[in-house]
C-alpha positions as a Python dict, from the first residue, in 0.01 Angstrom:
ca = {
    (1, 'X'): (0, 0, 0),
    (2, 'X'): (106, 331, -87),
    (3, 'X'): (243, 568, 183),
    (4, 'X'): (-35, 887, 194),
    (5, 'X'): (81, 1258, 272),
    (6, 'X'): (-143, 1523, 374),
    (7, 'X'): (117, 1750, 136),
    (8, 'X'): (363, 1642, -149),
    (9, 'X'): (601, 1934, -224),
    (10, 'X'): (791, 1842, -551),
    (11, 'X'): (1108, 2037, -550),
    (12, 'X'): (1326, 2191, -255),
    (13, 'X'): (1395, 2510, -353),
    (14, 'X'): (1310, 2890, -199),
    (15, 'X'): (930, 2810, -255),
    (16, 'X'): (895, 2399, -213),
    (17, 'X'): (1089, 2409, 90),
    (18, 'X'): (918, 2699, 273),
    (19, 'X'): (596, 2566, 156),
    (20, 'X'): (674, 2219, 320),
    (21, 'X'): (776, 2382, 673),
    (22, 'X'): (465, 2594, 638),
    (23, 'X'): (221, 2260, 573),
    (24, 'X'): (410, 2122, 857),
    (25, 'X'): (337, 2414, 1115),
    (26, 'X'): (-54, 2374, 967),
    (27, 'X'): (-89, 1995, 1121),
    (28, 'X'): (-19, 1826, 811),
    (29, 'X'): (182, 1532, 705),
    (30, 'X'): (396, 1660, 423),
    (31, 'X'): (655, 1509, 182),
    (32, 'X'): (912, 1725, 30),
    (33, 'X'): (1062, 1556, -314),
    (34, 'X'): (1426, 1718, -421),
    (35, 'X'): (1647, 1514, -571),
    (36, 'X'): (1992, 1684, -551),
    (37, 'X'): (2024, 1926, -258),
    (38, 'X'): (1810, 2105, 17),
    (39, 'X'): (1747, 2422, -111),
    (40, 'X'): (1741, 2383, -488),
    (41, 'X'): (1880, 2547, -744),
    (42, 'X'): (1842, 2928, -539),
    (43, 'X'): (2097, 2810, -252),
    (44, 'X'): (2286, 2585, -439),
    (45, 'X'): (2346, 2711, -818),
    (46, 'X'): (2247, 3079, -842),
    (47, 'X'): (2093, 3354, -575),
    (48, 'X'): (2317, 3250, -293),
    (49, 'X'): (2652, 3128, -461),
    (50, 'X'): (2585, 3464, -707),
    (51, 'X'): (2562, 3669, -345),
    (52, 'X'): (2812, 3543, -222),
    (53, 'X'): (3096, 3598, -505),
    (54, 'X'): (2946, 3949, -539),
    (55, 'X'): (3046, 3995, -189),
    (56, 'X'): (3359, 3875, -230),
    (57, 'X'): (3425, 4127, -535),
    (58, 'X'): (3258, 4469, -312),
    (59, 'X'): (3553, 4361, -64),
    (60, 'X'): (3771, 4346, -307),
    (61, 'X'): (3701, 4664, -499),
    (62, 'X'): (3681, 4853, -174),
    (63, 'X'): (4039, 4731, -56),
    (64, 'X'): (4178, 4892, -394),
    (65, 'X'): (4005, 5175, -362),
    (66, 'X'): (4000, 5310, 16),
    (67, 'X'): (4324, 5536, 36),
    (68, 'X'): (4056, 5858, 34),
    (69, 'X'): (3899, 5689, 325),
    (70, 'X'): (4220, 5663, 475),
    (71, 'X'): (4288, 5324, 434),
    (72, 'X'): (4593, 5218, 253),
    (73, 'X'): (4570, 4778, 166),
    (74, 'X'): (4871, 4782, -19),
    (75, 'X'): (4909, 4496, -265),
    (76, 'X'): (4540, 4373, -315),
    (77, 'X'): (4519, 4045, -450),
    (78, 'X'): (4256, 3791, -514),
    (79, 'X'): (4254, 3412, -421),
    (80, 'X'): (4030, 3248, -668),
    (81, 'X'): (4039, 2925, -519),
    (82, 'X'): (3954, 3066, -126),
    (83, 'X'): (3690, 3241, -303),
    (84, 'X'): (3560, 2958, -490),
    (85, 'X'): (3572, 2725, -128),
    (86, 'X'): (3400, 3037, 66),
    (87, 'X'): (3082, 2956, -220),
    (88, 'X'): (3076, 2636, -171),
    (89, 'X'): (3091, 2680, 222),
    (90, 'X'): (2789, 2915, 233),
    (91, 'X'): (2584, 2714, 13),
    (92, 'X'): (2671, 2412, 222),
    (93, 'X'): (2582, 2588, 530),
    (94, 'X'): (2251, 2700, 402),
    (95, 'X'): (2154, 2368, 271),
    (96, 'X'): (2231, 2205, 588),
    (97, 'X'): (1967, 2434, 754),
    (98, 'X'): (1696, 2389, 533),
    (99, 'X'): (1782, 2043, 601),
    (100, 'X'): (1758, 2063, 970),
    (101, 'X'): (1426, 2291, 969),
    (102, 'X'): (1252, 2034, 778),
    (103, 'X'): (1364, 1735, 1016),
    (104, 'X'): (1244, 1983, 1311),
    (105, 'X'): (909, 2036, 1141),
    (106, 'X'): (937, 1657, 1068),
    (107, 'X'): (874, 1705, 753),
    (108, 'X'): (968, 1401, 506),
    (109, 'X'): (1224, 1400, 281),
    (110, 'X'): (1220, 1185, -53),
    (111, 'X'): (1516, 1158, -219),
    (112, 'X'): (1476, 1104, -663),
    (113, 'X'): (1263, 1307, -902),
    (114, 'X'): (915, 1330, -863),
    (115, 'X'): (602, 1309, -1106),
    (116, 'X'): (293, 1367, -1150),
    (117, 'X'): (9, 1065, -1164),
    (118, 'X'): (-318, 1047, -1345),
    (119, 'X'): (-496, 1049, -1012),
    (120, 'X'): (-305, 1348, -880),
    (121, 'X'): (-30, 1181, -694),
    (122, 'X'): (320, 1127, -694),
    (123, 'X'): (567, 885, -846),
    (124, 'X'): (970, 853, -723),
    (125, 'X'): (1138, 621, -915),
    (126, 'X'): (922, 271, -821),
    (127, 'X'): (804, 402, -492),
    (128, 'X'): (437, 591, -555),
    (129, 'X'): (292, 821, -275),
    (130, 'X'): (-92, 945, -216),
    (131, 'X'): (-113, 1323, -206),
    (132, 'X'): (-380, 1509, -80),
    (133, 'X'): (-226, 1846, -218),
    (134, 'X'): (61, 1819, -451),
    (135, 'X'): (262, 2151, -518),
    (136, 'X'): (444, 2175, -799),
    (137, 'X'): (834, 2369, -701),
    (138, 'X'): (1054, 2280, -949),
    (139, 'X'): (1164, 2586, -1042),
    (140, 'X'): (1348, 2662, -1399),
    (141, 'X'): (1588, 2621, -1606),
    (142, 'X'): (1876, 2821, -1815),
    (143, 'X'): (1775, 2887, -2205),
    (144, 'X'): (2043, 2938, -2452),
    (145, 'X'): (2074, 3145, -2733),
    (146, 'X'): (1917, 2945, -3050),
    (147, 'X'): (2170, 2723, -3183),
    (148, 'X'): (2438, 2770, -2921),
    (149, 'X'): (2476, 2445, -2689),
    (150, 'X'): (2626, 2530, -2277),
    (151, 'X'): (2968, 2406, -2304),
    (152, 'X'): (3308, 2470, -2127),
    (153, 'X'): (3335, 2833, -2266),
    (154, 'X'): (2946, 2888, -2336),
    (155, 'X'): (2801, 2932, -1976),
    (156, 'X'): (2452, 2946, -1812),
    (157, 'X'): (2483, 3171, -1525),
    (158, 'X'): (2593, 2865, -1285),
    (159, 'X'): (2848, 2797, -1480),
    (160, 'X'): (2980, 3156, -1487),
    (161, 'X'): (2959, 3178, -1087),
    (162, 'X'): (3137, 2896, -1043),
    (163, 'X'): (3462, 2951, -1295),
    (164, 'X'): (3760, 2771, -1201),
    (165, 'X'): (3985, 3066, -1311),
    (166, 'X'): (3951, 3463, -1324),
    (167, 'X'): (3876, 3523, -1660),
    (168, 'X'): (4080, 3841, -1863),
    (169, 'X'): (3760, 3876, -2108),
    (170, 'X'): (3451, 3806, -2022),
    (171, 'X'): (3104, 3836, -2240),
    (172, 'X'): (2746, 3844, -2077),
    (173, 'X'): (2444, 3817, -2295),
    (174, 'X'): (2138, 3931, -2129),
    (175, 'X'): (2117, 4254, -1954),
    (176, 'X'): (1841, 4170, -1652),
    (177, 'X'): (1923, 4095, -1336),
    (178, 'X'): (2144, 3784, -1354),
    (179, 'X'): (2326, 3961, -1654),
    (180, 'X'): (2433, 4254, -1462),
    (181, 'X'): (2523, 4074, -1102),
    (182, 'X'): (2775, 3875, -1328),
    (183, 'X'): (2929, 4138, -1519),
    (184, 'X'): (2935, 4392, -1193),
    (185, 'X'): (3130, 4125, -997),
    (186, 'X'): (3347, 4026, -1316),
    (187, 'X'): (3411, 4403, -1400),
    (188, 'X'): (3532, 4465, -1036),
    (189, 'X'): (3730, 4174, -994),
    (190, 'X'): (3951, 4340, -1285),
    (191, 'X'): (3832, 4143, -1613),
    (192, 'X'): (3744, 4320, -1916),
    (193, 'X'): (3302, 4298, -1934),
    (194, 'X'): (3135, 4298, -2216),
    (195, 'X'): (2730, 4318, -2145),
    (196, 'X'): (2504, 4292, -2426),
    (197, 'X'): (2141, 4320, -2449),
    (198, 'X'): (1896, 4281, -2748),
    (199, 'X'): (1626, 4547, -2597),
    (200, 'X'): (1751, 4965, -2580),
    (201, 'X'): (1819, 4930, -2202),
    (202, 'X'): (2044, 4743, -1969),
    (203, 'X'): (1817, 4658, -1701),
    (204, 'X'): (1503, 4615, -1912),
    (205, 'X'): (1217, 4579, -1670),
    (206, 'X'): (1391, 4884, -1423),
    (207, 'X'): (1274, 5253, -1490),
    (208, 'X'): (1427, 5410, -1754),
    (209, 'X'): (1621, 5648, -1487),
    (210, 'X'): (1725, 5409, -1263),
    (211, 'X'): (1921, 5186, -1627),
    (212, 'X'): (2103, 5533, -1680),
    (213, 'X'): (2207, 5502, -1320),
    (214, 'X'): (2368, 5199, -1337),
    (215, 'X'): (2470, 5271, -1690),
    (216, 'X'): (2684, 5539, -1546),
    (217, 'X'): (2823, 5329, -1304),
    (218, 'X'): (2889, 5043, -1497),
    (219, 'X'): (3124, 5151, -1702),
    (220, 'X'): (3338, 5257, -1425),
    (221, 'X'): (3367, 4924, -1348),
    (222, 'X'): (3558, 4764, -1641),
    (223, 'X'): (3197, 4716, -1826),
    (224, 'X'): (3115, 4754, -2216),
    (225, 'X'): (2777, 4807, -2285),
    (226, 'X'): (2614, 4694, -2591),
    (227, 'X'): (2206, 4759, -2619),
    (228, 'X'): (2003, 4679, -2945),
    (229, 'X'): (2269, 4424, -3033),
    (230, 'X'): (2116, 4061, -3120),
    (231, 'X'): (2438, 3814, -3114),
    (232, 'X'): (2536, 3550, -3366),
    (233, 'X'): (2783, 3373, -3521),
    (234, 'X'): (2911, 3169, -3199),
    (235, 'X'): (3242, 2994, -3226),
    (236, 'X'): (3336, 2808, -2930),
    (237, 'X'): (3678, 2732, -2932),
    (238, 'X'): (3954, 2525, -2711),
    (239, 'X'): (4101, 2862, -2567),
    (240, 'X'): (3801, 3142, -2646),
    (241, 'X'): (3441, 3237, -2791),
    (242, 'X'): (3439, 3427, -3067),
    (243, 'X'): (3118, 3624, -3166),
    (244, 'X'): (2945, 3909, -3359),
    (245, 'X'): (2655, 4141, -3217),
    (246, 'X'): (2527, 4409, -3417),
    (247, 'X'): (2802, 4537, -3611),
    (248, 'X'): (3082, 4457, -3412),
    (249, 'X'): (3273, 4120, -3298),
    (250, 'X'): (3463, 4038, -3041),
    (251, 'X'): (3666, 3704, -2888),
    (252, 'X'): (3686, 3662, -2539),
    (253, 'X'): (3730, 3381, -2266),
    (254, 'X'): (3387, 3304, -2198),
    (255, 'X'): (3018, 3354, -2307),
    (256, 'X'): (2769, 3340, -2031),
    (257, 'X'): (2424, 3335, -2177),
    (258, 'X'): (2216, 3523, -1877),
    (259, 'X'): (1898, 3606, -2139),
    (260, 'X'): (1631, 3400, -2018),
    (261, 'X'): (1501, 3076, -1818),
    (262, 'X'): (1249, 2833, -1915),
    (263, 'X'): (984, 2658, -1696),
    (264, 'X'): (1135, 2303, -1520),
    (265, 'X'): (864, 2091, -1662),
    (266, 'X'): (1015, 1803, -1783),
    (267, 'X'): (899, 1486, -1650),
    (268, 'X'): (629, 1613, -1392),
    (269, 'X'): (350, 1415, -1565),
    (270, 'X'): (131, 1722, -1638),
    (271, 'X'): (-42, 1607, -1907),
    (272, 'X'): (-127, 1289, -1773),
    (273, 'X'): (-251, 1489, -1440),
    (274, 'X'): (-501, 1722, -1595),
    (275, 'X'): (-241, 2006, -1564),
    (276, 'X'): (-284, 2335, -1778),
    (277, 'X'): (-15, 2524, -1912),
    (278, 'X'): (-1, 2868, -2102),
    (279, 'X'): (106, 2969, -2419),
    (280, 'X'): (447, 3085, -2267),
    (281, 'X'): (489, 2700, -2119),
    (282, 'X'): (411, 2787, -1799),
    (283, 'X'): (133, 2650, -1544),
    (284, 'X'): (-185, 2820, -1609),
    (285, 'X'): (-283, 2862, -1242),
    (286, 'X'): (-565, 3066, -1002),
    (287, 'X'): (-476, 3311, -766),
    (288, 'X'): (-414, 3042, -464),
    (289, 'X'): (-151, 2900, -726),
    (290, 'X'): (-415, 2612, -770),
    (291, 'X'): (-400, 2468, -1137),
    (292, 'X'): (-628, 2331, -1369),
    (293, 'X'): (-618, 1973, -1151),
    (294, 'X'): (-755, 2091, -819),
    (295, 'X'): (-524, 1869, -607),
    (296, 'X'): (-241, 2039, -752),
    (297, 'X'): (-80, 2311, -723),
    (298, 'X'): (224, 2513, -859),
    (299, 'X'): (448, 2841, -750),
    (300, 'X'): (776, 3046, -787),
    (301, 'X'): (887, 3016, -1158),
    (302, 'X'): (667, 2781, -1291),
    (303, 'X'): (382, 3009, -1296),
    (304, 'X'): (363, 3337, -1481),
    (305, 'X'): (496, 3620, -1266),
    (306, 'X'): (843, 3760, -1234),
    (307, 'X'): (1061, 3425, -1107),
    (308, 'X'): (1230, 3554, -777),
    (309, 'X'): (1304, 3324, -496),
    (310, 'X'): (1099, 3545, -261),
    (311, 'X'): (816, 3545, -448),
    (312, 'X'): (832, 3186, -480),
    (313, 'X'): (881, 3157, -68),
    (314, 'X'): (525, 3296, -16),
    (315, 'X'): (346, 3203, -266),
    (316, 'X'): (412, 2836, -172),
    (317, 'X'): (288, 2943, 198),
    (318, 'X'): (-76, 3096, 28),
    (319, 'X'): (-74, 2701, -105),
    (320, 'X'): (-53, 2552, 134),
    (321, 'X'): (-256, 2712, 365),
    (322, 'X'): (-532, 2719, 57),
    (323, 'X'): (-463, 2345, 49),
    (324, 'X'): (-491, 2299, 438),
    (325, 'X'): (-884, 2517, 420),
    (326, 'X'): (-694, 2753, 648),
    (327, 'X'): (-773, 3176, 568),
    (328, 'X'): (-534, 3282, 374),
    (329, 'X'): (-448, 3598, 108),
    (330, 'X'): (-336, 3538, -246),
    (331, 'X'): (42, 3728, -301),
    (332, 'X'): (-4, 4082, -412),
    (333, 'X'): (208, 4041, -728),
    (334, 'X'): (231, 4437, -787),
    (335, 'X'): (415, 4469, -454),
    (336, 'X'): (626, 4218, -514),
    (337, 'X'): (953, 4399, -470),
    (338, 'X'): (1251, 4333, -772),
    (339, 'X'): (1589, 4309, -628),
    (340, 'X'): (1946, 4314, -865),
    (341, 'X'): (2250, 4270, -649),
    (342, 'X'): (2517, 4428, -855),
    (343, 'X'): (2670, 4750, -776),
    (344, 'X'): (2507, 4967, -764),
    (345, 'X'): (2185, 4802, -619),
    (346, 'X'): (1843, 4826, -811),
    (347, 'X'): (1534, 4776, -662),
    (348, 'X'): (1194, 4837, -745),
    (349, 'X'): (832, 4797, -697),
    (350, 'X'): (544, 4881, -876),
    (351, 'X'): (529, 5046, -1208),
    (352, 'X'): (767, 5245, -1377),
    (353, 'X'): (702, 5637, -1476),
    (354, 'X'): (648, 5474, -1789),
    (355, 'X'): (421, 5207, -1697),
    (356, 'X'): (228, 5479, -1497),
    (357, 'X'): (145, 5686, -1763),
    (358, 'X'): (71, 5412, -2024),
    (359, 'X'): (-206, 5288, -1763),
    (360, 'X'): (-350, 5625, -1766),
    (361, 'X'): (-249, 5736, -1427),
    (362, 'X'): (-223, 6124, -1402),
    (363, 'X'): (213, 6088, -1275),
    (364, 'X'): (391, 6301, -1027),
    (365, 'X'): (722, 6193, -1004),
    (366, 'X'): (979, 6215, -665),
    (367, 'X'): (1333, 6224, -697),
    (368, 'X'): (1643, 6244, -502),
    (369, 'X'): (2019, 6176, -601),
    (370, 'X'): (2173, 5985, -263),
    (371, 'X'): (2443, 6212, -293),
    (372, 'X'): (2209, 6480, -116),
    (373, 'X'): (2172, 6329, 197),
    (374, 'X'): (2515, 6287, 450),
    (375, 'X'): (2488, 5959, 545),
    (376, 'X'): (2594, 5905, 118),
    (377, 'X'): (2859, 6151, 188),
    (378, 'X'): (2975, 5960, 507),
    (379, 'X'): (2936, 5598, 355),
    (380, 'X'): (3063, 5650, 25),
    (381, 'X'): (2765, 5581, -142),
    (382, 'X'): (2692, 5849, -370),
    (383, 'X'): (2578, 5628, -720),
    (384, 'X'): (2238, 5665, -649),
    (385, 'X'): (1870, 5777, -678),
    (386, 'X'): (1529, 5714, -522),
    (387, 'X'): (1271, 5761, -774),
    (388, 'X'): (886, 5761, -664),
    (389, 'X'): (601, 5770, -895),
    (390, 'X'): (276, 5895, -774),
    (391, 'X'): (-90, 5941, -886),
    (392, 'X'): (-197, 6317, -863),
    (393, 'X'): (-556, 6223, -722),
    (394, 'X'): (-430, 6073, -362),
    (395, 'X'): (-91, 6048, -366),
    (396, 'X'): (-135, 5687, -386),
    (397, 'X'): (233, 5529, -462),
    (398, 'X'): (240, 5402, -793),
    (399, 'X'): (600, 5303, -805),
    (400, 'X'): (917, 5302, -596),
    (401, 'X'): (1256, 5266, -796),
    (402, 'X'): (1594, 5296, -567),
    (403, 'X'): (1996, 5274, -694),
    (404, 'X'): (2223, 5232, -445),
    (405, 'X'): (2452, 5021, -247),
    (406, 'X'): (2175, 4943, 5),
    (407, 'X'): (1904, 4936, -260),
    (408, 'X'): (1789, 4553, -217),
    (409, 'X'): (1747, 4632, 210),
    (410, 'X'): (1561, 4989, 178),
    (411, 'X'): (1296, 4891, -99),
    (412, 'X'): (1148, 4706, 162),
    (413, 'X'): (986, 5008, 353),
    (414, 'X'): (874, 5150, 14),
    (415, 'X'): (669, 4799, -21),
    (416, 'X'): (545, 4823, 331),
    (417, 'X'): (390, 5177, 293),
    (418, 'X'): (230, 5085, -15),
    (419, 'X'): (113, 4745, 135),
    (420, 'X'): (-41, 4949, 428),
    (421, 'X'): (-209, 5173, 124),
    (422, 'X'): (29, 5496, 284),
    (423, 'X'): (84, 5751, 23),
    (424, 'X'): (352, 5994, -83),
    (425, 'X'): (271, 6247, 167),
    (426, 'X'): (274, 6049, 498),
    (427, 'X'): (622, 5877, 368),
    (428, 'X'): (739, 6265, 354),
    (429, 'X'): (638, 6299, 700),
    (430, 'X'): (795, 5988, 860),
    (431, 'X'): (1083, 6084, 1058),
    (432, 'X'): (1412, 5849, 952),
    (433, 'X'): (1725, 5850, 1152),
    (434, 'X'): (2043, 6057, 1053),
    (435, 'X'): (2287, 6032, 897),
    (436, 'X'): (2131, 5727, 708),
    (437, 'X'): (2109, 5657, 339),
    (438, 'X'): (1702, 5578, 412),
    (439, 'X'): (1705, 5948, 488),
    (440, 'X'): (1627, 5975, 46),
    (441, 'X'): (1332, 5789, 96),
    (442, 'X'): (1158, 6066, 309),
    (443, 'X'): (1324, 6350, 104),
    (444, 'X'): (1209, 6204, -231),
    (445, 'X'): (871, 6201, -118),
    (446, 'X'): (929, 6569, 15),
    (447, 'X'): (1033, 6647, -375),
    (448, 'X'): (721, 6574, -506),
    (449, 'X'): (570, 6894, -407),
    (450, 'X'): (885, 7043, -418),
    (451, 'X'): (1002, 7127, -69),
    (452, 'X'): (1290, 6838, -21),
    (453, 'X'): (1537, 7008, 218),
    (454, 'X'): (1833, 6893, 20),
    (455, 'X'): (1756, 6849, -326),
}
């Protein structure tokens, strides 16, 4: 007989295995399915490990460049294969948690890849499992460019975060989020970036002001920018890649393809379950993240919404607790907060000036540079700009764009006030301590009506 779980979570990633702990906490028997590491691709392959080396090169770029701070490091140098252990350590670490909060929840782990059944349940391997709720966490995986295979000098974005040498030349295709942590760490670590993008903008889904921001900044830091540039003519070589976009061509070390991930789909049984998906291959899916086969389920990039781990984390809570009968909220996508870890920082919720105004909103728009507030001046932390769009009407918040070095950490009071449905002109009121980079946040509201104190 079959062993029966209140909850099957297939896939241990950001969403599966918060969604797990979460079923646990609700009284549940739950299964969590992952068949290489606790923690999934996120911890193991990409956010973390991508963190992590990032870190690593804002330590290093700071050493080299701290005598008018009044710090003199002499002979900077970087050990590639410390680095390289230090990744693997954090990840390790990490994993091992996740590990240990799903043995305190006592939450199950199955080892092997898990699939759907006709009836809604699960399959690993020979072993089959009855599901009362199965969600669906697999995540997704790297696309390449069309007709260019991964290989040793063709990366995905795993392969480009875990090089086994400093490379002198370096190429990036794909200008989003991924695309820029990799050349921003690359570029500071000393190797010559080049980061091309098919659409006008680096940054493509970020404000218009906020690209030209990091635009600036960018190429301070070792970094070629090509926009409007489609790229052919790969040749993959022993040594190098050699490639054309637009007009030009260049040869370089590596290629890291950062342009775009597909749905992880493959061998989950959907079609045999009843599951849905969309045109764009993902899984078509109701508000609770509840597909087309009731029992079932799916969240994080498998569904159509931006694919961010924290996204992911609570969307596989709403699930579960839909799952369980238990009150719940669907996730607010539009204050779902975007969050790029190169330097300068970019992060953003809501719409973009552009966005605004396209959707008929009547715009008033906030700005401050960070260099206007002291706490920039003290920190030396100047590349920067909060950017709030408004509506007129109310001064509801629209949009909240931010540049900076602590970018990914202040967006998070933007998303509370519009959460909590605050507009521009109580965020100008709310007192923030000094000297503090958060002090733009109040003074960008303030320049909406034109009375910031130091703009």
């Amino acid at each position: 007989m079959a062993e029966s779980f209140d909850t099957i979570v297939i896939g241990g990633g950001p969403g599966g295995y918060v969604a797990a702990i979460r079923s646990a906490q609700l009284g549940r028997k739950t299964a969590v399915v992952e068949r290489d590491k606790p923690g999934g691709r996120c911890l193991n392959y990409a956010c973390i490990p991508a963190k992590t080396i990032l870190r690593s090169a804002e330590i290093y770029d700071q050493a080299r460049n701290s005598a008018e701070l009044g710090v003199v490091a002499g002979d900077v140098s970087v050990d590639w294969d410390a680095l390289g252990k230090r990744r693997a350590a954090v990840s390790e670490s990490l994993s091992s948690g996740v590990k240990m909060l799903w043995d305190k929840n006592k939450v199950t782990v199955i080892e092997g890849e898990g699939a759907l059944t006709a009836e809604g349940d699960v399959q690993v391997g020979d072993a089959a499992y009855e599901a009362g709720a199965v969600v669906l966490a697999t995540g997704s995986v790297a696309l390449p460019i069309p007709g260019v295979e991964f290989g040793d000098r063709v990366l995905d974005t795993w392969g480009a975060w875990s090089l086994p040498e400093r490379p002198q030349k370096i190429a990036v295709v794909g200008a989003g989020a991924s695309g820029c942590e990799i050349a921003s760490a690359y570029g500071r670590f000393g190797a010559e970036v080049l980061l091309i993008e098919m659409l006008d903008q680096i940054l493509p889904a970020e404000d218009r002001d906020m690209a030209r921001v990091v635009e600036r900044a960018f190429k301070k830091q070792n970094i070629a920018i090509s926009t409007g540039a489609p790229v052919e003519n790969v040749e993959a070589g022993a040594g190098s890649v050699k490639l054309t976009y637009g007009d030009s061509s260049t040869e370089v070390d590596y290629l890291c393809v950062a342009g775009g991930r597909g749905a992880d789909v493959e061998g989950l049984g959907l079609e045999a379950a009843g599951v849905e998906l969309t045109e764009r291959g993902k899984v078509e899916v109701d508000e609770f993240g509840r597909t087309s086969n009731p029992k079932v389920y799916a969240i994080g990039d498998l569904v159509n919404a931006k694919a961010l781990a924290h996204k992911a984390s609570d969307e596989g809570v709403v699930a579960v607790e839909h799952a369980a009968g238990v009150p719940t909220h669907p996730v607010d996508q539009n204050l779902v907060a975007g969050a790029t870890f190169c330097h300068p920082q970019v992060a953003s919720v809501g719409l973009t000036e552009a966005a605004a105004k396209e959707a008929g909103h009547d715009v008033k728009i906030g700005k401050l540079k960070l260099g206007a507030v002291g706490g920039a001046t003290v920190y030396d932390d100047k590349d920067g700009m909060v950017k709030l769009v408004v509506d007129s009407k109310y001064g509801e918040i629209l949009g909240a764009h931010i540049v900076g070095n602590r970018a990914c950490d202040m967006i998070a009071e933007l998303v509370a006030t519009m959460a909590l449905e605050g507009g521009y002109q109580e965020l100008a009121r709310i007192v923030h301590p000094h000297p503090t980079i958060s002090e733009a946040i109040f003074e960008a509201a303030r320049s909406v009506d034109k009375w910031a104190t130091h703009a």
